[in-house]
C-alpha positions as CSV (number, residue, x, y, z in Angstrom):
1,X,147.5,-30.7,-33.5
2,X,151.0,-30.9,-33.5
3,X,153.4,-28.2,-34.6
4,X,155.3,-29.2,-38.2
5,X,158.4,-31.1,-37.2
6,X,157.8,-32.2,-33.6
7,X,156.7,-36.0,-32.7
8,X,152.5,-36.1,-31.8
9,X,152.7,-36.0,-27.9
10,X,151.5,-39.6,-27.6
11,X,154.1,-41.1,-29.2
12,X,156.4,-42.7,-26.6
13,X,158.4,-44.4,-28.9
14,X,156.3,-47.4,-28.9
15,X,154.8,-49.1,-32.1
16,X,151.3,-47.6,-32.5
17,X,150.9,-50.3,-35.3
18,X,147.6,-52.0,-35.9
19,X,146.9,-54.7,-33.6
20,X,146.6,-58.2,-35.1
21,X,143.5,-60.2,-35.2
22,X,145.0,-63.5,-34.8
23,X,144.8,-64.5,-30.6
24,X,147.5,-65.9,-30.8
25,X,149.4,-62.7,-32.3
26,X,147.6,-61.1,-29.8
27,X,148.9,-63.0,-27.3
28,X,152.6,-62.9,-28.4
29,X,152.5,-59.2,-29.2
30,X,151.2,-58.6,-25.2
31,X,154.4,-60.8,-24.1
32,X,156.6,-59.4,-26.1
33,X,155.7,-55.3,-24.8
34,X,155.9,-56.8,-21.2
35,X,159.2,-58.2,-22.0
36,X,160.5,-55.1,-23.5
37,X,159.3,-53.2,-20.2
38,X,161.1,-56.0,-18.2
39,X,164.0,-55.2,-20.1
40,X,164.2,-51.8,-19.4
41,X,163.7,-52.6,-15.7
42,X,166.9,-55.1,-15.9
43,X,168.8,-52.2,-17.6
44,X,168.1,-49.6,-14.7
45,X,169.6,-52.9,-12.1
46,X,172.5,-53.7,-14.0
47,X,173.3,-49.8,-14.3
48,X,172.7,-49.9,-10.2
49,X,174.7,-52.8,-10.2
50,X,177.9,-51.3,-12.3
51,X,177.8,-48.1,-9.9
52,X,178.0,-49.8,-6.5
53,X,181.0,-51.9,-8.2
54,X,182.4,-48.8,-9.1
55,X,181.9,-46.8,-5.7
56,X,183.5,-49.8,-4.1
57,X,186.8,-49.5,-6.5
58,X,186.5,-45.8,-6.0
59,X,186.1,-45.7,-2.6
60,X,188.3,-49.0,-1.7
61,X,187.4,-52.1,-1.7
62,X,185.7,-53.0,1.4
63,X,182.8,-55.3,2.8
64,X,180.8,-52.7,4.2
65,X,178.9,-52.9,0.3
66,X,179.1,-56.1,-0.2
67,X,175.6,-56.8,0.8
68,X,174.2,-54.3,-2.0
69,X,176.1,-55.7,-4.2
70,X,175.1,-59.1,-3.7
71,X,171.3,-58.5,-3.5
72,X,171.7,-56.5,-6.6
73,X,173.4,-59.7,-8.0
74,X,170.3,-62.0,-7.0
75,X,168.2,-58.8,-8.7
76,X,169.1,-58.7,-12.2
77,X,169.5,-62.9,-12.1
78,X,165.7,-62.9,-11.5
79,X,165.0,-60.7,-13.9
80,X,167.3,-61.9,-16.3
81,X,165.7,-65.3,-15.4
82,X,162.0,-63.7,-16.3
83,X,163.5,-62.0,-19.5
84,X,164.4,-65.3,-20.8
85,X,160.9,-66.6,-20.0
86,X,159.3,-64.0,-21.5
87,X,161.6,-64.3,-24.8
88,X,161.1,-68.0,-24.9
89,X,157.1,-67.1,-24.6
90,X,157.0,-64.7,-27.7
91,X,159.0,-66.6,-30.2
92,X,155.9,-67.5,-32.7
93,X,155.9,-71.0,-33.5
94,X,155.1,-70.5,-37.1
95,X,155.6,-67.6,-39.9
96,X,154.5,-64.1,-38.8
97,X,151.6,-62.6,-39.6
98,X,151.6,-59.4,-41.5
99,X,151.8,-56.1,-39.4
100,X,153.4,-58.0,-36.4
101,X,156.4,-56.4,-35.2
102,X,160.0,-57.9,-35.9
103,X,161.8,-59.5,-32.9
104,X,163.9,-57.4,-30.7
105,X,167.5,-57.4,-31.6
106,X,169.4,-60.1,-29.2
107,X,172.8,-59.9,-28.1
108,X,175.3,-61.4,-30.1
109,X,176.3,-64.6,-28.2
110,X,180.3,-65.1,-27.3
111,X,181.5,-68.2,-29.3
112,X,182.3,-71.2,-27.4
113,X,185.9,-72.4,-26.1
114,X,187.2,-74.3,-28.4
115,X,189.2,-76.6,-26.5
116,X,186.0,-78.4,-26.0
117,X,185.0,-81.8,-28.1
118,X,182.9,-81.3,-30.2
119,X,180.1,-84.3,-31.4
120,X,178.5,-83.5,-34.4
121,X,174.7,-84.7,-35.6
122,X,173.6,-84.0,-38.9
123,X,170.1,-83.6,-39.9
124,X,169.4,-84.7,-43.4
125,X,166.2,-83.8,-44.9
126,X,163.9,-86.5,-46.0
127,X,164.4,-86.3,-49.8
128,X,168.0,-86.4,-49.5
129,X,167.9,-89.8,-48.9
130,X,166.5,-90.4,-52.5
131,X,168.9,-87.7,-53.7
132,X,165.3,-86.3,-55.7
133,X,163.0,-83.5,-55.1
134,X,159.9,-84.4,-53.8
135,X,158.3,-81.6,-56.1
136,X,159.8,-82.3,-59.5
137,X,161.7,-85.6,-59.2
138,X,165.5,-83.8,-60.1
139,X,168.5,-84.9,-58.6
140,X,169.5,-82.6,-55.7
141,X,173.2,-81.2,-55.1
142,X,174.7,-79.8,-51.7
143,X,174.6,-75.8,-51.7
144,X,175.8,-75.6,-48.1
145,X,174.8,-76.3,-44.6
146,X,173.8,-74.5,-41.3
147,X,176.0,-75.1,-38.5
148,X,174.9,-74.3,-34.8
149,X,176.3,-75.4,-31.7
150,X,175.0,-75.8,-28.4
151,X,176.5,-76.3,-25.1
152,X,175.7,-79.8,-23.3
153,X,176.9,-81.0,-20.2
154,X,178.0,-84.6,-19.9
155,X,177.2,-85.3,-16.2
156,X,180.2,-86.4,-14.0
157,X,180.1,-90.3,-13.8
158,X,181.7,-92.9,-11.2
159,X,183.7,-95.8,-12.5
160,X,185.4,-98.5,-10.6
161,X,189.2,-99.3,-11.3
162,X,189.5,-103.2,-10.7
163,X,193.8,-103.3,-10.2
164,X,194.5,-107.2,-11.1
165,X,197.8,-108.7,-10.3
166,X,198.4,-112.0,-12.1
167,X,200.9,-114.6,-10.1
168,X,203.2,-116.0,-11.6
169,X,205.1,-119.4,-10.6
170,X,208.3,-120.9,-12.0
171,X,208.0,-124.3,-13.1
172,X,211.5,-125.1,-12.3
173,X,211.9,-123.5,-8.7
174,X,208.4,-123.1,-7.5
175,X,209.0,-119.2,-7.0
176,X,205.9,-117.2,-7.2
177,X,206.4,-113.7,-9.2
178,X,203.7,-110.7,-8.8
179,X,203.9,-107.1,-9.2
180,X,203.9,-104.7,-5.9
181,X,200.6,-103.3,-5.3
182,X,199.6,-100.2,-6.1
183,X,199.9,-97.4,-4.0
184,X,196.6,-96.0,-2.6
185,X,195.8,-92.5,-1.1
186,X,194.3,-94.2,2.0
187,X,195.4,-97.8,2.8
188,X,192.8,-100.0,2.0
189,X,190.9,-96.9,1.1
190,X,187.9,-97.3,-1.2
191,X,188.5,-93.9,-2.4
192,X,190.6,-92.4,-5.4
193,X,192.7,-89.3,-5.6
194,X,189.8,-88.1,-7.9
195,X,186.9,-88.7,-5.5
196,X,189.1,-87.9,-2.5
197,X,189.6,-84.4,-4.2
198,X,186.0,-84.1,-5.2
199,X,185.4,-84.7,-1.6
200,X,187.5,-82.5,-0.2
201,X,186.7,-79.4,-2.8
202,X,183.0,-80.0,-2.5
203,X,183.0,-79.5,1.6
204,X,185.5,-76.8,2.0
205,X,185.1,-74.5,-1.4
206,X,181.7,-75.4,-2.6
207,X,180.6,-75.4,1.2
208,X,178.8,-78.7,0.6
209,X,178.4,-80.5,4.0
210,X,178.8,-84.6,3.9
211,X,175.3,-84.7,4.3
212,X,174.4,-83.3,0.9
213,X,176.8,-85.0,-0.7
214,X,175.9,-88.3,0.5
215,X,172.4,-87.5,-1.1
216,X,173.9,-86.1,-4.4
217,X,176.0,-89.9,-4.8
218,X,172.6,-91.5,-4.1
219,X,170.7,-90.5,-7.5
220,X,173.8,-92.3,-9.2
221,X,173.2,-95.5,-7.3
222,X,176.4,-95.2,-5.2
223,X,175.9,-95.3,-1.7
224,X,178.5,-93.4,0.4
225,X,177.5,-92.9,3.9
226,X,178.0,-89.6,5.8
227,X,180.2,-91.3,7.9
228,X,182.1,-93.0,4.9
229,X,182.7,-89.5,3.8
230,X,184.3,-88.4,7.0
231,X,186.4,-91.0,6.8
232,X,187.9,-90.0,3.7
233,X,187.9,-86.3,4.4
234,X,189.9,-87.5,7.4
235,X,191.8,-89.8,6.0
236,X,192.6,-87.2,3.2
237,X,194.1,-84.5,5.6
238,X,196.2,-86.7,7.6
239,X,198.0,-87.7,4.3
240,X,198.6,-84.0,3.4
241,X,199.6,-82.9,6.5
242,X,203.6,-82.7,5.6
243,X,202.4,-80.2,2.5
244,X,200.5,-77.6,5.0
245,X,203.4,-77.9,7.1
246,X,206.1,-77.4,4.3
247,X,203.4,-74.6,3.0
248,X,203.6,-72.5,6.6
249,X,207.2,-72.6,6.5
250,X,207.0,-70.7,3.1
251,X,204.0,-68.2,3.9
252,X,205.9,-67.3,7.5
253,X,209.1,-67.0,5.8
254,X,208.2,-64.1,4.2
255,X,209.0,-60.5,5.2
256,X,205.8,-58.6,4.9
257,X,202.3,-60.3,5.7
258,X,198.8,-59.8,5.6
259,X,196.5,-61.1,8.9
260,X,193.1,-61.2,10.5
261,X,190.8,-63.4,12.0
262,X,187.1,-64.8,11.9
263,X,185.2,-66.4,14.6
264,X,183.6,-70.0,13.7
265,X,181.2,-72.1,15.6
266,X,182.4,-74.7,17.0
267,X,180.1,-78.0,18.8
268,X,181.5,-77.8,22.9
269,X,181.8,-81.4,23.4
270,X,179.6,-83.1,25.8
271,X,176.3,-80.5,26.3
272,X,175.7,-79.9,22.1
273,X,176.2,-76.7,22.3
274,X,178.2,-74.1,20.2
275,X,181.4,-72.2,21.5
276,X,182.9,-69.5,19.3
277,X,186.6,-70.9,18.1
278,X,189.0,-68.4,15.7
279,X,190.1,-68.7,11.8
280,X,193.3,-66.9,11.8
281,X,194.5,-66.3,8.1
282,X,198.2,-65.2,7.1
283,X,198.4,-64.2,3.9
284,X,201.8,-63.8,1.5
285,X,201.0,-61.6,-2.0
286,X,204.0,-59.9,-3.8
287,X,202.5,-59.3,-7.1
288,X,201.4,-55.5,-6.2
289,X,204.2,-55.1,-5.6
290,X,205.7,-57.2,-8.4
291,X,207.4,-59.4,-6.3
292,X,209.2,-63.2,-7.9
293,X,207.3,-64.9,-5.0
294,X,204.5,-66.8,-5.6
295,X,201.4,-66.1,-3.6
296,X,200.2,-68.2,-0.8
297,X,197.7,-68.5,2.0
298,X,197.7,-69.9,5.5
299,X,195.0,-70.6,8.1
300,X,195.4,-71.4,11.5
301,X,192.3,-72.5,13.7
302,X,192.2,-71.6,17.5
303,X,189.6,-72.1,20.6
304,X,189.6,-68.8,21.6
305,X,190.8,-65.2,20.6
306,X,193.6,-64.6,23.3
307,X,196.5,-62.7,22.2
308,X,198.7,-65.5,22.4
309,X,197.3,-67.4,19.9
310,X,198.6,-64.9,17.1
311,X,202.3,-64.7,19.0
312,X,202.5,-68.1,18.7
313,X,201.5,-68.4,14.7
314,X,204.0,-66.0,14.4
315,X,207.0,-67.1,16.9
316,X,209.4,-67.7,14.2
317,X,207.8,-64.9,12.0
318,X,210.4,-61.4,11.4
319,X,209.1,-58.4,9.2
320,X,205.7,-56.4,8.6
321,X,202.5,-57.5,10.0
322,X,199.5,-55.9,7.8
323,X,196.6,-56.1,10.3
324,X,193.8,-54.5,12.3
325,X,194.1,-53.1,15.7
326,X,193.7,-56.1,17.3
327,X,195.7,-55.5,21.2
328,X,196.7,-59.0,20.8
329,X,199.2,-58.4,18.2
330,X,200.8,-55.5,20.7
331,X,203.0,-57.6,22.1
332,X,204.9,-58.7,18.5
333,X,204.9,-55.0,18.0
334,X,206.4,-54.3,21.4
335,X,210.0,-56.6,20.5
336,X,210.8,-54.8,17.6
337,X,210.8,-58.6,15.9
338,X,207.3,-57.3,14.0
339,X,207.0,-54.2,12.2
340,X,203.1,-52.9,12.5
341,X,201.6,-51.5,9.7
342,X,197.4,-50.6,9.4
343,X,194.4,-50.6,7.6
344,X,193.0,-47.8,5.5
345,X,189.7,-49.7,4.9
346,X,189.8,-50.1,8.6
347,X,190.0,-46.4,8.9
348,X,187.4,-45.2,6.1
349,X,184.9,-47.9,7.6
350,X,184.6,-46.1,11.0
351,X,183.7,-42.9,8.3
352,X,181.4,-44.6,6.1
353,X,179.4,-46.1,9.0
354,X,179.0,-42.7,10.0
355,X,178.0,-40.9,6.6
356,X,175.5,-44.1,6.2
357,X,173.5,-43.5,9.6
358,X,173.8,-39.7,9.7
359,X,175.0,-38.0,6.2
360,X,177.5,-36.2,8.3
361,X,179.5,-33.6,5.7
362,X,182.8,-34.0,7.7
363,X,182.3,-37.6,7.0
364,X,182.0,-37.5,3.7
365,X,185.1,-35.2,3.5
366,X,187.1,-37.5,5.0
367,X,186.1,-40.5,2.8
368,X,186.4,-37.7,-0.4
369,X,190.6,-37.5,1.3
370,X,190.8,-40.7,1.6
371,X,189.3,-42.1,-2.2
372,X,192.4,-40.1,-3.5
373,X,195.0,-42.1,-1.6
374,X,193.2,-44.8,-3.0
375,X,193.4,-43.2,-6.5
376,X,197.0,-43.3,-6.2
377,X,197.5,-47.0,-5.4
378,X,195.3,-47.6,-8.5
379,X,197.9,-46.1,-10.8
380,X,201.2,-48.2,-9.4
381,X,199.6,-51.6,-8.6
382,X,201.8,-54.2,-9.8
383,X,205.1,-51.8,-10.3
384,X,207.8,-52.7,-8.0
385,X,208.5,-51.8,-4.7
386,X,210.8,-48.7,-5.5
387,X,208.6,-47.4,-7.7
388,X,205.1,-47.2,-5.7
389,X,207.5,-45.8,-2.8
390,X,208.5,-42.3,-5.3
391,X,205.1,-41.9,-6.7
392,X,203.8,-42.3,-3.0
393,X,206.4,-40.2,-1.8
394,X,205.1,-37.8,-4.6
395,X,201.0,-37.9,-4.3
396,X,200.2,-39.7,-1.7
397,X,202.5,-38.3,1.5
398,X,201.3,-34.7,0.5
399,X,197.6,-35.9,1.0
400,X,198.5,-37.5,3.9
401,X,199.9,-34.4,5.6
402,X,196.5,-32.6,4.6
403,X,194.2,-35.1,6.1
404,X,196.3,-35.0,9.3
405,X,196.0,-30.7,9.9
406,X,192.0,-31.3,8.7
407,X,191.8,-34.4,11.1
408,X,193.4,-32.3,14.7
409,X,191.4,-29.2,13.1
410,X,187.9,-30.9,13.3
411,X,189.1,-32.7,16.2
412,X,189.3,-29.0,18.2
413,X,186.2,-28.0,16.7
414,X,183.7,-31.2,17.4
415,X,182.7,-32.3,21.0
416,X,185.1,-35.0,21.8
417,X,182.0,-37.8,22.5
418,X,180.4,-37.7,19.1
419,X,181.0,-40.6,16.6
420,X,183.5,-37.8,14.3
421,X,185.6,-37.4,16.9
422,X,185.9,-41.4,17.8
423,X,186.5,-42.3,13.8
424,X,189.5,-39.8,13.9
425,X,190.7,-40.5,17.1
426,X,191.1,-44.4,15.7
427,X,192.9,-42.9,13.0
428,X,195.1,-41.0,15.0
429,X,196.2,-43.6,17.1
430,X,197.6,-45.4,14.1
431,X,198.4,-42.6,12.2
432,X,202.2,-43.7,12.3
433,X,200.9,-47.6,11.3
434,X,198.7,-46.2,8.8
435,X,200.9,-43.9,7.2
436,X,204.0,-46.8,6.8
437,X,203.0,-47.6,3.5
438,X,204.4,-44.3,2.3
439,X,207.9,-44.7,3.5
440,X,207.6,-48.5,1.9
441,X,206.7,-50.1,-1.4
442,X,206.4,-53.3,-0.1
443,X,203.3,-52.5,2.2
444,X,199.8,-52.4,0.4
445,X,197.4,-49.1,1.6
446,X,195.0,-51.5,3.1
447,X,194.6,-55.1,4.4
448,X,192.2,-56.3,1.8
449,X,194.2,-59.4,1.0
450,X,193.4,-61.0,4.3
451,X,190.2,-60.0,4.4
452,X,189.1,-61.5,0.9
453,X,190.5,-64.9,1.6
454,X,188.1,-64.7,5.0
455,X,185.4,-64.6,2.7
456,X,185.4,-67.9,2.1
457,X,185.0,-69.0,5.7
458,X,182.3,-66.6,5.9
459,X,180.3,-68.3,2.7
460,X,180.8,-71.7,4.4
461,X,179.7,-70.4,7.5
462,X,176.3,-70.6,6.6
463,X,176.3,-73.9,4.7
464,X,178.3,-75.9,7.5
465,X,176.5,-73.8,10.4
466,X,179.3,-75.3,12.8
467,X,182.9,-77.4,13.0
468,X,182.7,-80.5,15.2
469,X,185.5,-79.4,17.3
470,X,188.7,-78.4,17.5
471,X,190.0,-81.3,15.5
472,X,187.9,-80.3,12.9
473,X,188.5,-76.7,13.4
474,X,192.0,-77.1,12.7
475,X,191.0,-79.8,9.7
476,X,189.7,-76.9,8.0
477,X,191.8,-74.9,8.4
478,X,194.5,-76.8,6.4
479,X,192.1,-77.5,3.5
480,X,191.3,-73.8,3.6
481,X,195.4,-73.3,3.6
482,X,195.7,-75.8,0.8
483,X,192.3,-74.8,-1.7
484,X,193.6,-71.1,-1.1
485,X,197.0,-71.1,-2.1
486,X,195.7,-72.8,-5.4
487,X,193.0,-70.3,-6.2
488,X,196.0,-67.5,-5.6
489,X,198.3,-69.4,-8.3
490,X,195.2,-70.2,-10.6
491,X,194.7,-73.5,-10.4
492,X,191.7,-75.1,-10.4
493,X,191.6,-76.3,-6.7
494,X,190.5,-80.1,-7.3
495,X,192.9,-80.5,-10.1
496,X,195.6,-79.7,-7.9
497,X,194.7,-81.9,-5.1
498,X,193.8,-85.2,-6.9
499,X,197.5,-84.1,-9.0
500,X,198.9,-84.5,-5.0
501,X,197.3,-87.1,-3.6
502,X,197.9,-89.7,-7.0
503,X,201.2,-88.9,-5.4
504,X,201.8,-87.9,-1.9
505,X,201.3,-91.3,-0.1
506,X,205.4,-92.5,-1.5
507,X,206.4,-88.8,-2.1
508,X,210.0,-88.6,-0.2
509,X,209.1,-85.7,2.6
510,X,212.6,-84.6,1.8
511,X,210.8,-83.1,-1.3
512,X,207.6,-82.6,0.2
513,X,208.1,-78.7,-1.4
514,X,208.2,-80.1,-4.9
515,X,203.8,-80.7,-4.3
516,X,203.4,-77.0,-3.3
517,X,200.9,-75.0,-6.2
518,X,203.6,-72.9,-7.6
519,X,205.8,-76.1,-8.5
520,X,202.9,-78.0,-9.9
521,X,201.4,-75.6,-12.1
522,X,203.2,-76.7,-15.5
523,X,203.0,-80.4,-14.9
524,X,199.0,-80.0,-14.1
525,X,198.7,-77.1,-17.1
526,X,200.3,-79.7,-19.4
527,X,198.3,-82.7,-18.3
528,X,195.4,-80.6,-18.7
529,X,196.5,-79.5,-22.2
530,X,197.0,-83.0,-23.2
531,X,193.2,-84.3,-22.3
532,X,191.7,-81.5,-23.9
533,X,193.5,-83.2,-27.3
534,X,192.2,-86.6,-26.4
535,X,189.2,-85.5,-26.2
């Protein structure tokens, strides 16, 4: 027996309420424990979930977690999937029965936008129609309604624009008067900016080969061949051509980039086999720094990794180069032209590697060192340039220092083969690279910038297995330049390309800069604005 004020030590905070006789109470009350121990299971992988985000932004922001993460992700959506099963399964379908147990408390729901249209149905009761009670015949009076909204989705739909040009003739002269035709993306084209756009975004951000789209046109009736798809994909780069170029000028015009690379698979013509080509990004971001100028993103393909291929990306380029140790880029370096600065999450990587395979303590120490420079940069992103060089000058140099006298002390103390003694020896090699940042606002502690906007090639990757060729290497590489640089001034990609090509084909290339994202974004933001009130 229980001692006066302490709980009976069965009681595990679970209803020890009579069971119902009903079945099917039965039956709901059995779903609705099992949901309730599901939910406690999704609370322990979201909680999992929240701490490898947080290691990540603790530790800096790197891929080597990006695989926890993600399976994590596909984790709680199952479960989150079975929980809404399970909910759906214990909702009784008429009153309770006494002594079952209320429902658990749901989460209150976020309202929705309310730029959407809204179509409302209204459900009149029988007897309202005869404005009597069916009871006692008296006349009934409105108290109030219900109102509950739920979110629909209006499937995308093809129409067909038929342009008609009447002729006209003058009765006196004979001449014959007509309007010019309309300008089209693609001469003779079948395609619109809108389905040239939906194209494009579909292949190279949604990584939906031609293939599958094809397929997806089908179930509405509208046959598009794979081929017919090419065509426009084709058809749609050539005509944007003069805005990647006029966008390189800007991203290499800048004085401080970000760079790296990705290999792609690439068909060798003539045997069917794969070859392994190179997505070179260069990436322009100010806005750590606070910087007026807008963001931006530029891809250059290449068959092969030779150092020349960089050097001649970056022939006209003068400034910082934010990269990895990659030789090629020595010889920019060695003119004096190029300014090298490193990679922290390069650095920490070889570390983490390490303390993942062997637990090392010195390993661990050096990540410890190097999640407080990171702890720093989390307090001055976004300030300007002046400003993150003091409070670096301040906190981070003096950290710096440290980690260099622990780095040659462990160094004299470790055998100079193991795997400690090559991460520090990469650091040391760049310690004067990866120490820049320090002496300069304008340089970010790592080169995460480049590396994100790789991710998208990597997600594609494994939808698109493999580029045709080189053609279509470098094809992708301007979409990738041009669906980039909109994401990085927050505009929904699509939008921004049907906005250029309704207008590219008779756009004086004098102007081509006007069609850039950053000089769009309030004509698109306003035409946006405007069908959300038509609607």
């Amino acid at each position: 027996m229980p001692l006066p004020g302490m709980q009976p030590a069965c009681d595990s905070g679970v209803s020890t309420s009579p069971l119902p006789d009903e079945t099917e109470a039965l039956k709901r009350l059995v779903v609705r424990r099992e949901a309730e121990l599901l939910e406690a299971r999704l609370m322990v992988e979201k909680l999992k979930l929240q701490l490898a985000r947080y290691k990540r932004e603790k530790f800096g922001a790197s891929s080597e977690r990006m695989a926890q993460v993600t399976q994590l992700e596909l984790i709680v959506e199952e479960l989150e999937t079975q929980q809404a099963r399970l909910d759906e399964a214990s909702i009784p379908a008429t009153p309770k029965a006494a002594g079952e147990a209320p429902d658990r408390k749901r989460p209150a729901r976020k309202p929705l936008p309310d730029h959407l249209p809204r179509e409302t149905v209204v459900h009149e009761p029988a007897q309202s129609r005869r404005c009597e009670c069916e009871g006692c015949g008296g006349l009934l009076r409105l108290l109030g309604e219900d109102v509950a909204e739920v979110l629909e989705l209006v499937p995308a739909r093809f129409k067909v624009v038929r342009h008609v040009r009447p002729k006209y003739s003058c009765a006196k002269c004979q001449t014959i008067v007509q309007a010019a035709a309309p300008g089209r993306p693609i001469a003779r084209g079948l395609a619109g900016p809108g389905l040239l756009a939906h194209v494009v975004v579909a292949k190279f951000a949604d990584h939906l080969p031609l293939y599958r789209q094809s397929a997806i046109y089908a179930r509405d009736g509208i046959d598009l061949e794979r081929s017919t798809l090419a065509g426009m994909v084709g058809g749609a780069t050539a005509l944007l051509e003069p805005l990647v170029g006029a966008l390189e000028r800007y991203v290499l015009s800048a004085d401080k980039l970000h760079s790296d690379d990705t290999p792609v698979p690439v068909l060798a013509p003539g045997n069917g086999k794969t070859k392994t080509g190179r997505l070179w990004v260069y990436v322009r971001d100010e806005r750590p720094m606070a910087g007026p100028a807008p963001p931006a993103v530029l891809f250059k393909y290449s068959p092969d990794r030779k150092g020349e291929r960089p050097q001649g990306h970056l022939e006209e380029f003068t400034g910082i180069l934010q990269a990895d140790g990659y030789a090629g880029f020595d010889a920019l370096y060695a003119g004096g032209r190029v300014s090298e600065a490193a990679c922290w999450a390069h650095a920490r990587r070889k570390y983490f590697d390490l303390h993942a395979s062997t637990g090392s303590p010195l390993a661990n120490e050096a990540l410890v060192r190097i999640g407080e420079l990171y702890a720093v940069e989390r307090s001055i992103r976004g300030r300007p340039a002046e400003e993150r060089r003091r409070v670096r000058q301040e906190q981070a140099a003096p950290r710096l220092a440290e980690m260099k006298l622990w780095m040659d002390r462990t160094l004299a103390a470790i055998s100079s083969k193991s795997e400690l003694a090559k991460a520090i020896l990469y650091s040391a090699k760049r310690w004067a690279a990866l120490t820049k940042y320090a002496d300069d606002g304008r340089i970010e502690i790592d080169n995460n910038a480049a590396e994100r906007e790789l991710r998208a090639v990597a997600l594609g990757r494994k939808n698109w297995l493999h580029a045709g060729s080189d053609v279509g290497g470098e094809r992708a590489a301007a979409m990738y330049s041009l669906i980039g640089s909109a994401k990085l001034n927050g505009l929904d990609p699509e939008l921004y390309l049907r906005h250029v090509l309704e207008r590219i084909a008779d756009y004086p290339i004098n102007r081509i800069d006007d069609l850039l994202p950053w000089n769009v974004a309030r004509q698109i933001g306003a035409a946006l604005a405007d069908q959300r009130l038509a609607a």
